[in-house]
N, C-alpha and C positions, 0 to 999 in steps of 0.2 A: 504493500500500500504506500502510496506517493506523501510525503510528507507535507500536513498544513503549512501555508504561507500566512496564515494567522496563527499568532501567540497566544495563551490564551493566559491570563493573569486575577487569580482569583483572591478576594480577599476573604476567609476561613474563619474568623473570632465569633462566632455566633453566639457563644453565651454572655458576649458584648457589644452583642449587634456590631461584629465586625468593626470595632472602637481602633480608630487608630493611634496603633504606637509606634516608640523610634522602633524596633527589631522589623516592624510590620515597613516601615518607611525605609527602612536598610534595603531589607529584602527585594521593594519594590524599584530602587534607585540600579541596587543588583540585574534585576531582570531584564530592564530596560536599559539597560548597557551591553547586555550579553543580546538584546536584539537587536541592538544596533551595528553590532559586529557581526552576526550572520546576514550574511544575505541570504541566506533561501527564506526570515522573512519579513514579510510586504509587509505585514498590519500588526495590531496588536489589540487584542477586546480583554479589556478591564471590567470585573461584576464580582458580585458579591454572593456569597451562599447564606442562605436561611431567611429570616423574616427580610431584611432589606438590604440596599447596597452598602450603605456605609452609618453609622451614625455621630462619626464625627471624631474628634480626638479622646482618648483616653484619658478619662479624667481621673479616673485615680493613678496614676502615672503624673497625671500634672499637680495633684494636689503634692504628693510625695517630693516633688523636685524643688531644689530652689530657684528663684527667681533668675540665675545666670543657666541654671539646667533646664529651665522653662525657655528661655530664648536661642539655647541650640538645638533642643527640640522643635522647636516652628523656625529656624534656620534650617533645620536637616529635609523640614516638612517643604518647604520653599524650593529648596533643593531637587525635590522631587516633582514639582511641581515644571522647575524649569529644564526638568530631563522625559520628561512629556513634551514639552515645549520646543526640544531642541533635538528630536527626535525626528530624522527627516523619513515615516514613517507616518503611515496613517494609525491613528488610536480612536478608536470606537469602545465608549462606557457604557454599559447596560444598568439600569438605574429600574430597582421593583423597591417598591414600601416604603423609604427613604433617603432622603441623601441631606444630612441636618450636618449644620456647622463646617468641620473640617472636611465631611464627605461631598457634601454642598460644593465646595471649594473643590475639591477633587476630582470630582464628575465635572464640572464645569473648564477643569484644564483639560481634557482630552478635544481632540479633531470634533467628532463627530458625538451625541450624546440621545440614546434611544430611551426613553421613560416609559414604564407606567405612566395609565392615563392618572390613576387614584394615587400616584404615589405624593408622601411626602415631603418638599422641598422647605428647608430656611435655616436662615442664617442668628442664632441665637443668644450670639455674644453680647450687643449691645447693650440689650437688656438685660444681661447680667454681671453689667458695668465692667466692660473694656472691651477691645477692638477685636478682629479676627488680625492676626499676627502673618500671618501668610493666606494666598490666592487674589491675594487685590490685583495683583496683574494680570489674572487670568478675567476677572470678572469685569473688569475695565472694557479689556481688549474684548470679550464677549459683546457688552450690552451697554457702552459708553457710562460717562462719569457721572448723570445724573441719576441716570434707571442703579448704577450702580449702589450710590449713596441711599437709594431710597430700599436697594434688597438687604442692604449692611443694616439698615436700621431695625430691620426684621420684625416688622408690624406686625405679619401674620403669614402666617406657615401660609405657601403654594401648592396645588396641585399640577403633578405632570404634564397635564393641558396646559394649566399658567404657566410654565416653565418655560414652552413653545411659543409662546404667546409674549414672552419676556426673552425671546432670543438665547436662552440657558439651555435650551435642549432643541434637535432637528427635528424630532418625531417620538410621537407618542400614539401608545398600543395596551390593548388590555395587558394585563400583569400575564398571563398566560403565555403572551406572543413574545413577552421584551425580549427572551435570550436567541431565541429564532430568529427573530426581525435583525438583533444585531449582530448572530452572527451572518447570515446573510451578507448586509451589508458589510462589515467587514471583510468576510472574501470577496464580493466584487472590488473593492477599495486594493484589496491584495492583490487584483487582477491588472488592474490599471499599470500600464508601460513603466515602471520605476523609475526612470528620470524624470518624466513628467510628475508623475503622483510626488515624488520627492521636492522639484525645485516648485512646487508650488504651494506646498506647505513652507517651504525656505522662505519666498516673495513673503508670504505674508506674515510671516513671521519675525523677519525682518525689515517690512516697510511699516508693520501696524505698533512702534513701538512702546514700550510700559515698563521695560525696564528702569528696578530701582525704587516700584511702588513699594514693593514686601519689604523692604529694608526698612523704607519710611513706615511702613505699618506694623514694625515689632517694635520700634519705639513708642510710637502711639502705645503701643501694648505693654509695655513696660512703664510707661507713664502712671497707666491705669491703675494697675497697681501699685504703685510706689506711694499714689496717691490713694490708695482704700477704697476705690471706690469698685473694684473686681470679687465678685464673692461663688468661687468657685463650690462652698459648699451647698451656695443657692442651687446652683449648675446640677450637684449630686441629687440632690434633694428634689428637684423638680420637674428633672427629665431623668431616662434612667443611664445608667454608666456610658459613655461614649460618646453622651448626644450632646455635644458642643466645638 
């Protein structure tokens, strides 16, 4: 049997709703290096197993760390973000149940982004006084600097329709369909002539520029807390582990 020209990169933490940590963000930065050096492949589809895709950074991880371990933790996160980004490779994320905070941000750096119509999308931090610390560049360059400002404030959780409808996702399908739809999609995207499929993720990646937000936004986040106003055990308390 001929080998996929899609990767296939799964995030596994389910009794944390796939809460992301540094090992989980190691691992992933890992991945996405080692397919950058094969060529045999073209794509790469990012999903999640059990109830949802992602629900965000691991918070007891962040509660435990100190304030200097908290900022190269969303510097490693950042990191990962910009190896999606710099990835001359198509990345197609499959998005069921939710994608809150840090997942939010992470679904939203890939290429291409298949949702759940029902699923849960937002962004949680603000309201639980401080910034999201990494993906501002991703969300920028997504859906411009004002629609952004207004998803950072994180009024109110979105549905995978609104997510379409907000430029954060290409298409949206019953929760049954999402992993089929995407991967589909991702082997045609696999198919496509590799120079081309490549230098055109390059173009615009390089003409649409945002480099330099994430740096500015772990300051903002550092701030936040220096100044009291970040209360992580709200976080614990009132979403369940992961979802920030």
């Amino acid at each position: 049997m001929p080998k996929s020209p899609v990767k296939e990169l799964i995030l596994s933490r389910e009794k944390v709703r796939n809460a992301l940590d540094l090992e989980t963000t190691e691992r992933l930065i890992s991945a996405l290096d080692s397919a950058r050096k094969d060529s045999g492949v073209r794509a790469v589809l990012l999903r999640g197993e059990g109830a949802g895709f992602c629900a965000g950074s691991d918070i007891k991880e962040m509660a435990a760390a100190s304030m200097a371990e908290r900022l190269r933790i969303a510097e490693r996160k950042a990191l990962l973000m910009r190896a999606i980004a710099e990835l001359d490779k198509p990345v197609v994320c499959a998005v069921h149940g939710f994608a809150l905070g840090g997942g939010f941000m992470l679904a939203i750096g890939c290429d291409v982004v298949v949702t759940a119509s029902d699923a849960a999308w937002r962004l949680p931090e603000v309201g639980l006084g401080f910034f999201p610390p990494w993906g501002i560049e991703a969300l920028v360059r997504r859906v411009g600097t004002a629609r952004a400002r207004w998803l950072v404030w994180g009024e109110t959780a979105i549905s995978g329709t609104g997510a379409v409808s907000h430029g954060l996702a290409e298409q949206d399908v019953s929760e049954a369909r999402v992993l089929q739809v995407a991967r589909e999609l991702a082997s045609r995207l696999g198919q496509l002539p590799p120079q081309s499929a490549q230098a055109t993720k390059r173009f615009f990646r390089e003409n649409v520029p945002t480099a330099g937000l994430d740096d500015l936004a772990r300051e903002v986040y550092r701030q936040n807390f220096e100044a009291g106003s970040a209360d992580l055990g709200r976080m614990k308390g009132g979403f369940r582990n992961g979802e920030g």
